[in-house]
C-alpha positions as CSV (number, residue, x, y, z in Angstrom):
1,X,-40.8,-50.6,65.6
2,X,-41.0,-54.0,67.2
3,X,-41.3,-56.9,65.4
4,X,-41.3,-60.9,66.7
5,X,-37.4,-61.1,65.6
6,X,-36.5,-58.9,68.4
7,X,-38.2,-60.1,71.4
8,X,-35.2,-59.3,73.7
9,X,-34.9,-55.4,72.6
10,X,-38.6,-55.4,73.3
11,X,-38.2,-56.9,76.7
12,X,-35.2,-55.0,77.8
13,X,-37.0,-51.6,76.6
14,X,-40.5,-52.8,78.7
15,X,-38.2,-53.4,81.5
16,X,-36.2,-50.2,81.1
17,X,-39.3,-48.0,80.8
18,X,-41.1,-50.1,84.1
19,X,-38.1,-48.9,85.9
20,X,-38.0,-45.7,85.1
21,X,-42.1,-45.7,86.0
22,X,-41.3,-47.0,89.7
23,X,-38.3,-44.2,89.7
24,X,-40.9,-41.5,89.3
25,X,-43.6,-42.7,91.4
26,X,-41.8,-42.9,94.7
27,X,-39.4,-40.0,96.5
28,X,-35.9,-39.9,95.5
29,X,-34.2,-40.8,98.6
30,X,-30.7,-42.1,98.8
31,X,-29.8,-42.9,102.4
32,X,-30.6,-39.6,104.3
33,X,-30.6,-37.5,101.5
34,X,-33.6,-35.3,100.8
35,X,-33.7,-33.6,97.5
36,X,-36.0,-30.6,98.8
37,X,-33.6,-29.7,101.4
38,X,-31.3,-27.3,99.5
39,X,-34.4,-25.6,97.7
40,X,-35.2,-24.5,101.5
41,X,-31.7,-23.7,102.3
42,X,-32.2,-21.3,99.3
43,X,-35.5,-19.5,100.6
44,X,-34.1,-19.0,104.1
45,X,-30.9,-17.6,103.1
46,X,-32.7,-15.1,100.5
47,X,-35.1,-14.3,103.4
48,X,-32.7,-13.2,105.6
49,X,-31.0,-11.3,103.1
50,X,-34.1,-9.6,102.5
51,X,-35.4,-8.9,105.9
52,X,-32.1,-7.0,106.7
53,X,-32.1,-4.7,103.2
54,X,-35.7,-3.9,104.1
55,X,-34.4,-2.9,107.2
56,X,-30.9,-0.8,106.2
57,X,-33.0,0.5,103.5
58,X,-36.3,1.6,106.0
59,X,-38.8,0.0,104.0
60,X,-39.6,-2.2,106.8
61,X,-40.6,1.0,109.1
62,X,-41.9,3.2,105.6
63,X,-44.7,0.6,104.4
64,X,-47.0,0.2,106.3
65,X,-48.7,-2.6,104.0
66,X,-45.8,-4.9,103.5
67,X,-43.0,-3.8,105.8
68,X,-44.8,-6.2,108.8
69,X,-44.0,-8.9,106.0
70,X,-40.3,-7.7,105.6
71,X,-39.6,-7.4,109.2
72,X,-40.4,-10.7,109.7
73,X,-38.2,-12.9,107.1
74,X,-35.9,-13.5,109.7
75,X,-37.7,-16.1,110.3
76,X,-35.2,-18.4,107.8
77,X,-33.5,-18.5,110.9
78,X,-35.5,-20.9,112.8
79,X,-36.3,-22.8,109.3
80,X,-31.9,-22.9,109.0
81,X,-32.3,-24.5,113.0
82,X,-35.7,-27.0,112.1
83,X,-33.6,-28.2,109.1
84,X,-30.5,-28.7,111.2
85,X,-32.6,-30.9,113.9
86,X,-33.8,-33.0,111.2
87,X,-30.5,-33.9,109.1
88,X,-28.4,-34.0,112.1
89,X,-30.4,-36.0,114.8
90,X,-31.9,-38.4,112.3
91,X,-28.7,-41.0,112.2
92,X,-28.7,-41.5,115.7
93,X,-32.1,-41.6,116.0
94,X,-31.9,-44.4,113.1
95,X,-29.5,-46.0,114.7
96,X,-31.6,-46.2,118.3
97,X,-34.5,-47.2,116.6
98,X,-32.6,-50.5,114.6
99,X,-30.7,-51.4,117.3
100,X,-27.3,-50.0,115.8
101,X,-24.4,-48.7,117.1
102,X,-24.3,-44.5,117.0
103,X,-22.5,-42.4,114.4
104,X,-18.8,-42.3,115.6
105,X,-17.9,-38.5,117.4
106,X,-14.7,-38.1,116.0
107,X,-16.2,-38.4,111.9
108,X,-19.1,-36.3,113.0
109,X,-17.4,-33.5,114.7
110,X,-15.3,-33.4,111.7
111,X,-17.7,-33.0,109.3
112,X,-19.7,-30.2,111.4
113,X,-16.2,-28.8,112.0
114,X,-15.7,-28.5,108.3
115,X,-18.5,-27.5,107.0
116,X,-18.7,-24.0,109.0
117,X,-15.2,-23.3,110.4
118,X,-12.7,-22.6,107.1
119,X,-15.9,-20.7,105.3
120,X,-16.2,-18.8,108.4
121,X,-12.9,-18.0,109.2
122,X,-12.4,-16.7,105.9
123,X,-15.0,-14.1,105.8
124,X,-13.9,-13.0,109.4
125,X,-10.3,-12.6,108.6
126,X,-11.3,-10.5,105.7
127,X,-14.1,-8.1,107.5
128,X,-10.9,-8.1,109.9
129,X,-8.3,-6.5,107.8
130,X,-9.9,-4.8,104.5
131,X,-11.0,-1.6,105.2
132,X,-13.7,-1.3,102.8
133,X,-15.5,-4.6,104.5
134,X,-14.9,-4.0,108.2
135,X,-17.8,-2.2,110.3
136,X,-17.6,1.8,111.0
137,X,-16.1,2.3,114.7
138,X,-14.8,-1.0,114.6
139,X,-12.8,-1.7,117.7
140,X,-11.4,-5.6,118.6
141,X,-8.8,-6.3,121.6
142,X,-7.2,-10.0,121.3
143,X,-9.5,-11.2,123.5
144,X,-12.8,-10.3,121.3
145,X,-11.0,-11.8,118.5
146,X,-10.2,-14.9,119.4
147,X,-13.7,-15.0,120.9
148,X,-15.1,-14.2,117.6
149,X,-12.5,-17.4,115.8
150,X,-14.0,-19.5,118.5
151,X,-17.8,-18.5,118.5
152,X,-17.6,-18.0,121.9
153,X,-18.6,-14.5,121.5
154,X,-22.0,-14.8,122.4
155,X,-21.5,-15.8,125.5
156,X,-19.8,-12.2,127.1
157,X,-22.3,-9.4,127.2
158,X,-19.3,-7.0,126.8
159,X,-18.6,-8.4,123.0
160,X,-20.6,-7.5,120.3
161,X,-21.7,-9.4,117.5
162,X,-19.9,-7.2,114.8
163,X,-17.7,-7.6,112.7
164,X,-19.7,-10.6,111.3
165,X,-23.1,-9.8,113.0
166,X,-25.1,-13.5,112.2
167,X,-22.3,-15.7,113.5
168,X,-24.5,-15.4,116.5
169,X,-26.6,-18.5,114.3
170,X,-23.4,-20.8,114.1
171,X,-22.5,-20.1,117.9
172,X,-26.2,-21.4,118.6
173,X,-25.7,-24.1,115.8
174,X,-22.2,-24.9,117.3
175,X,-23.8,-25.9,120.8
176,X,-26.1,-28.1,119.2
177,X,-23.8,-29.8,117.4
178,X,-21.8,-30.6,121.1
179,X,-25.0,-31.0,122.8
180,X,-26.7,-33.8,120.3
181,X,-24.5,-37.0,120.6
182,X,-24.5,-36.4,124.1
183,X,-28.4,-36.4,123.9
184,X,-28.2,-39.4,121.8
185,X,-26.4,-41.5,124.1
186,X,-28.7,-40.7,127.1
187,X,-31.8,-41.8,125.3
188,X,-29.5,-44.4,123.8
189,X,-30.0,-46.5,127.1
190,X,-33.9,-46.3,126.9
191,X,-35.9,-49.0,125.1
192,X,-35.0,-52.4,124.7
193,X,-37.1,-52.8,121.5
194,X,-38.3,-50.2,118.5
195,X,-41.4,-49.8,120.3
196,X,-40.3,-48.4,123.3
197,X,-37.2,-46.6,121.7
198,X,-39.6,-44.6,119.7
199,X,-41.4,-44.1,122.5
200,X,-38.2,-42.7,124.4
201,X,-37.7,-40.4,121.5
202,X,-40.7,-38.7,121.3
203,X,-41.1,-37.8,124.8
204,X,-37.1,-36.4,124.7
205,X,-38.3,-34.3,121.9
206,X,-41.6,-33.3,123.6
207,X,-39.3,-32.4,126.9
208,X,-36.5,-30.6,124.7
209,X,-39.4,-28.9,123.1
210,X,-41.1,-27.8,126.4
211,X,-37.6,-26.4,127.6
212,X,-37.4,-23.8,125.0
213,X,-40.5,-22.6,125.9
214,X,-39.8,-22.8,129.3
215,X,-36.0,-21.0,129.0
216,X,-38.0,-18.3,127.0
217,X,-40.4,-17.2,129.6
218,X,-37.7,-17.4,132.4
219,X,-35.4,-14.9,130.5
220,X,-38.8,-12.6,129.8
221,X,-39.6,-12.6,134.2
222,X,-36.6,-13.3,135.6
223,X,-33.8,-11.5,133.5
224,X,-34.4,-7.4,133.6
225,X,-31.0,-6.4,131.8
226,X,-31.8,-5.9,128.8
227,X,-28.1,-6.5,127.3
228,X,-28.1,-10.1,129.2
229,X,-31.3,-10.6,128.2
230,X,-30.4,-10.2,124.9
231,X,-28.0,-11.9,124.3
232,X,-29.2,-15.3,126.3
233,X,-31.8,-15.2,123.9
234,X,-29.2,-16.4,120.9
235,X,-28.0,-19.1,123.2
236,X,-29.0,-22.3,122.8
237,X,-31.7,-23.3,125.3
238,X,-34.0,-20.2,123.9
239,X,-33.8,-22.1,120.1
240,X,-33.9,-25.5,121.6
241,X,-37.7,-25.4,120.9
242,X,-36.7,-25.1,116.9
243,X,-34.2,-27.8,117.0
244,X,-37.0,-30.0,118.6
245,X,-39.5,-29.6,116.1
246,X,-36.5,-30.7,113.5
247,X,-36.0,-33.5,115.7
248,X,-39.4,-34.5,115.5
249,X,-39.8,-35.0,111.9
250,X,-36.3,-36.8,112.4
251,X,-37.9,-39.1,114.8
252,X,-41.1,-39.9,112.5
253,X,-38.6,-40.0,109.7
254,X,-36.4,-42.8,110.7
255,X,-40.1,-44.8,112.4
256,X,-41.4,-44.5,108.7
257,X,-38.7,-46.2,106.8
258,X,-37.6,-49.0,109.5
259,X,-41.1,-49.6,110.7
260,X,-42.3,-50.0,106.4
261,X,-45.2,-48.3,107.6
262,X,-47.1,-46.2,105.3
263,X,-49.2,-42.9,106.7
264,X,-51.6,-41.9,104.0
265,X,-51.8,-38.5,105.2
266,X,-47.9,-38.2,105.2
267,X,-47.3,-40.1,101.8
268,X,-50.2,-37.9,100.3
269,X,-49.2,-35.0,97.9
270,X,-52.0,-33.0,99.3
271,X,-49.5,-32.6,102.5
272,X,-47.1,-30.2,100.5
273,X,-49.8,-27.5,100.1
274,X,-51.2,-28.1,103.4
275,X,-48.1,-27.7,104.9
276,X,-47.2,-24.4,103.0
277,X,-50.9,-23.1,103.7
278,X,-50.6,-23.7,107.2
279,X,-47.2,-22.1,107.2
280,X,-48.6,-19.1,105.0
281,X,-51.1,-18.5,107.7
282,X,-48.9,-18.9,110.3
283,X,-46.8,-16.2,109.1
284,X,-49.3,-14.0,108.3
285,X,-50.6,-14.5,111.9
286,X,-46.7,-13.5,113.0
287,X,-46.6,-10.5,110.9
288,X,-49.9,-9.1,111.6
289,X,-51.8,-11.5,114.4
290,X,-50.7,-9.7,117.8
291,X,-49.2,-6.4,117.1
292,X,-45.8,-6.9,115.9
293,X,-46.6,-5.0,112.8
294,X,-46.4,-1.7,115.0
295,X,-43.0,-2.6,116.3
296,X,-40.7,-3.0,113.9
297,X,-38.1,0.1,113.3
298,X,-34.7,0.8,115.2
299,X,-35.0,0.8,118.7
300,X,-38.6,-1.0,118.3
301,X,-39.6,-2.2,122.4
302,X,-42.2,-5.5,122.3
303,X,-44.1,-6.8,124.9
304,X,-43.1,-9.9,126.8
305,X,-45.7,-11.5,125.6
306,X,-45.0,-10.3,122.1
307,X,-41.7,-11.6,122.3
308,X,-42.7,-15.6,123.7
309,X,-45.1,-15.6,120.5
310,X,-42.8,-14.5,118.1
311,X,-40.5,-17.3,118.8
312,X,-43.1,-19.9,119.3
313,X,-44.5,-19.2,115.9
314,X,-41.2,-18.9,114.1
315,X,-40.9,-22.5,115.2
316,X,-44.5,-23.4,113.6
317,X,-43.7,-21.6,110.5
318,X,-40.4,-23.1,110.2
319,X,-41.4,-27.0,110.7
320,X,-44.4,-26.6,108.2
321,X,-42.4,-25.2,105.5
322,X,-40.1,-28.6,106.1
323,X,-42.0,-30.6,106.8
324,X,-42.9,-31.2,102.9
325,X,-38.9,-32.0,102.2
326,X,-39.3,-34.6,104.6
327,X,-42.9,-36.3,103.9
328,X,-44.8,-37.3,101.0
329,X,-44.0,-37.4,97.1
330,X,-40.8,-35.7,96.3
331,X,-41.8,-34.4,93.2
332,X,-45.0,-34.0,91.2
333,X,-46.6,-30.6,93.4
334,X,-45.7,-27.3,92.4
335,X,-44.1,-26.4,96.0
336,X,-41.5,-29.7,94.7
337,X,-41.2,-28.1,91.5
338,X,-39.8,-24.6,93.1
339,X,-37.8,-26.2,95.7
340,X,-36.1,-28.7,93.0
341,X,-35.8,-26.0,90.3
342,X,-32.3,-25.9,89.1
343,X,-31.3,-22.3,90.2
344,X,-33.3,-22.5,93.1
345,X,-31.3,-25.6,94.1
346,X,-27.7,-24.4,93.4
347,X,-28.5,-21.1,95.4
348,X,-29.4,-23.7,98.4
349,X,-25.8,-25.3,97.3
350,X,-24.3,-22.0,98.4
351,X,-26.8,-20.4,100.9
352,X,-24.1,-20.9,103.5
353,X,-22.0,-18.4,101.6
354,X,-24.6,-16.0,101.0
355,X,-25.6,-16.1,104.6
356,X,-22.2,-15.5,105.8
357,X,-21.4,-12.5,103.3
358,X,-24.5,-10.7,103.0
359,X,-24.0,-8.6,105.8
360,X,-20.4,-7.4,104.7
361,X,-21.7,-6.4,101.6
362,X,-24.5,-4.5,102.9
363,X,-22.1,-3.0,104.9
364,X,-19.8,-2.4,101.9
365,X,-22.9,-0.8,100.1
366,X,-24.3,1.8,102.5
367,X,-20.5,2.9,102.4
368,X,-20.2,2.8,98.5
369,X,-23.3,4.8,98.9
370,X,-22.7,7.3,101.4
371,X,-25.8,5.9,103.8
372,X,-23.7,5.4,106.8
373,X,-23.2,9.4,109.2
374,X,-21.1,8.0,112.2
375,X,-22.8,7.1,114.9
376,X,-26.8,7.0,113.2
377,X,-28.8,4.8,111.5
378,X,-28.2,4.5,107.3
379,X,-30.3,6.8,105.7
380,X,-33.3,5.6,103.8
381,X,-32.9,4.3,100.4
382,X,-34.2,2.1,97.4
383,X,-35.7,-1.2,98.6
384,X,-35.2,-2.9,95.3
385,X,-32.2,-1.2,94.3
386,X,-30.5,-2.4,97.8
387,X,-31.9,-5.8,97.4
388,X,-30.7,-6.3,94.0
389,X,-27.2,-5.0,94.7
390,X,-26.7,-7.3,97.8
391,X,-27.9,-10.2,95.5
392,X,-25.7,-9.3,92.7
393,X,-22.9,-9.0,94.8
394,X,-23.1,-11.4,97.1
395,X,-24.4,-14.5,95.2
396,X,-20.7,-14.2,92.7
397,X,-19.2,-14.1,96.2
398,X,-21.1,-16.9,98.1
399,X,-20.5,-19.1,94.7
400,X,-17.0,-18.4,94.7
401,X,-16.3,-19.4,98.7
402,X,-18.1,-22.5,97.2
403,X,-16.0,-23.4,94.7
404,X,-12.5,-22.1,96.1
405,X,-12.8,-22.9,99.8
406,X,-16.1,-25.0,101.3
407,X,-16.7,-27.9,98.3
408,X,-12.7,-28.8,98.4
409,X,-13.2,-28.6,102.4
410,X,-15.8,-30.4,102.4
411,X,-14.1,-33.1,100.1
412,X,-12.0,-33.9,103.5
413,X,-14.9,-34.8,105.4
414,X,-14.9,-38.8,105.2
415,X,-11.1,-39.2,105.1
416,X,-10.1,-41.1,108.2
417,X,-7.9,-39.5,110.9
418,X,-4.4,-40.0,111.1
419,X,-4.0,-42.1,108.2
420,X,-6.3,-45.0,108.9
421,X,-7.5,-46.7,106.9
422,X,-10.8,-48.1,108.3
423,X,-14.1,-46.2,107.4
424,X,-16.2,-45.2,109.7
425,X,-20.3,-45.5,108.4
426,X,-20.8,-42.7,106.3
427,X,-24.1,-40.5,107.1
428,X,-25.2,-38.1,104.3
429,X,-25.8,-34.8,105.1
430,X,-27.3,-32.2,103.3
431,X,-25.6,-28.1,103.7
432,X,-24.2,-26.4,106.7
433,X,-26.7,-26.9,109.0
């Protein structure tokens, strides 16, 4: 209780509680850091587990009502590649829009050096030489090796993506990371003032975006192997498209906060349910819009056609489910609430982990099983039972290559080379992408 003998409790506790009020009523932001981000990181890596234990399992081919659905959660993919577009291009594009100089190469291709290389390597090394985690038929001369240590490997037709098959996404992920300071310091030299920087930046991510597109439909006439067709596809230029869109709302991003501007539509908490509705559809649409939901067992053949639209809407489901982590309210909306929700959030802290090791335990499990004849596809099985082992097994996993080898890693990543001492500007950035 308050009485006039204590005016300066009462003032310090009006002033305390006014602070806390503005605290809640705008988005936690510190720097770049975006508290939604690992909540997403979470859903895409869980989708991905999913969409492959539907398929091991069958259920993807068996149900006819929801296997469309779990055929097409690989679409955490391109939200993993709209996510990396966004964190990653948005300090240079800060730093072009105020006039400042670029983040420094050698600090940022030692963060993006750390944060998927040791994790990597580890799981690798291990699918290499334990027998109960390396791939049936396995067969690796020096040369595939070191191709696989390198991420290089998607670039030979004659390799294959075994022993760890979605290191395909970090070889992509890996070329963007070399090809986006470049791409900065092109667009770097356009636009003497905001105005016409911003203007610069949009149309580079309108003709990035157009070139994915464009890549896409030339492999689809123009390329008839199949195998080269195939694996062009992971490269870079046929995700550009996804990158853009992350870009994009990197681009807006950055406007936004320099400019002071306010958007009502993009500070509006109505946006996060939009967003996700529009995303919901869009992904209904993918699963079930055009056909795909007859196409989606071993050995499944899709249209040309088919296949341009299936990417194209991966990217407009991915930048919708973002785009509420990057606009609007942080909190106070139920899609805020998941995203932000304590064990939803530490999974995000160690998606990269679960996306990297998921696959040798599945592996591990169809053999613990008895699933795998030589030479055929796993025979069907449990759905939920499959799903609930890989999680079990692979979230203890993914936690501990957090804990023992990527967080004390990642603890490296602002140390100056060589024993310097000066600091290069510090850029938060938010998970492996």
């Amino acid at each position: 209780m308050t009485t006039d003998r204590d005016p300066p409790i009462a003032s310090a506790r009006m002033l305390e509680s006014a602070i806390r009020s503005r605290a809640t009523s705008r988005p936690e932001r510190s720097g770049s850091t975006f508290p939604a981000f690992d909540g997403l990181r979470c859903l895409a890596a869980l989708a991905v587990c999913v969409t492959h234990a539907a398929y091991l399992s069958g259920f993807s081919v068996r149900s006819a009502t929801f296997g469309p659905i779990t055929a097409r959660l690989d679409i955490g993919v391109a939200v993993f590649f709209v996510i990396s577009g966004f964190l990653l291009y948005r300090p240079f594009v800060r730093a072009h829009l105020n006039g400042e100089p670029r983040p420094g190469w050698r600090g940022y291709g030692r963060r993006r050096f750390l944060r998927i290389a040791p994790a990597y390597w580890v799981v690798l090394t291990l699918v290499l030489v334990v027998p109960f985690l390396k791939p049936q038929n396995l067969s690796m001369s020096p040369g595939k090796i070191v191709a696989h240590y390198l991420l290089l490997h998607v670039y030979a037709v004659r390799f294959s993506l075994v022993p760890v098959q979605q290191s395909w996404t970090l070889a992509t992920e890996i070329a963007f990371y070399v090809f986006l300071p470049i791409w900065a310091a092109l667009l770097a030299n356009l636009g003497r003032d905001r105005r016409s920087a911003l203007r610069a930046e949009l149309a580079g991510v309108a003709v990035l975006y157009a070139f994915g597109l464009s890549w896409r439909a030339m492999l689809l006439t123009q390329v008839h192997d199949l195998s080269t067709r195939g694996f062009m596809s992971l490269w870079l230029p046929a995700r550009m498209d996804h990158f853009a869109l992350g870009m994009l709302l990197a681009v807006l991003s950055a406007h936004l906060e320099l400019s002071g501007a306010r958007a009502r539509v993009l500070s509006s908490r109505a946006l996060a349910y939009t967003s996700w509705i529009v995303a919901a559809a869009a992904f209904w649409f993918l699963c079930y819009g055009f056909g795909l939901e007859h196409n989606r067992g071993p050995g499944a053949v899709i249209s040309h056609a088919q296949e341009w639209w299936l990417y194209f809407f991966w990217g407009v489901v991915g930048v919708f489910t973002v785009l509420p982590a990057v606009f609007g309210p942080q909190q106070g909306t139920l899609v805020h609430a998941l995203l932000r929700q304590r064990v939803v959030a530490w999974l995000g802290v160690i998606s990269y982990g679960i996306y990297l090791w998921h696959e040798a335990v599945l592996d591990a499990f169809l053999r613990w099983k008895h699933l795998v004849p030589k030479n055929s596809f796993p025979r069907p099985y449990s759905f939920p039972l499959m799903t609930f082992w890989l999680l079990a097994l692979t979230i203890p996993i993914a936690a501990l290559s957090w804990y023992a080898v990527e967080r004390p890693v990642l603890q490296l990543k602002n140390r100056p080379l060589f024993g310097s001492r000066a600091h290069a500007p510090q850029h938060t950035e938010v998970g492996p992408s």
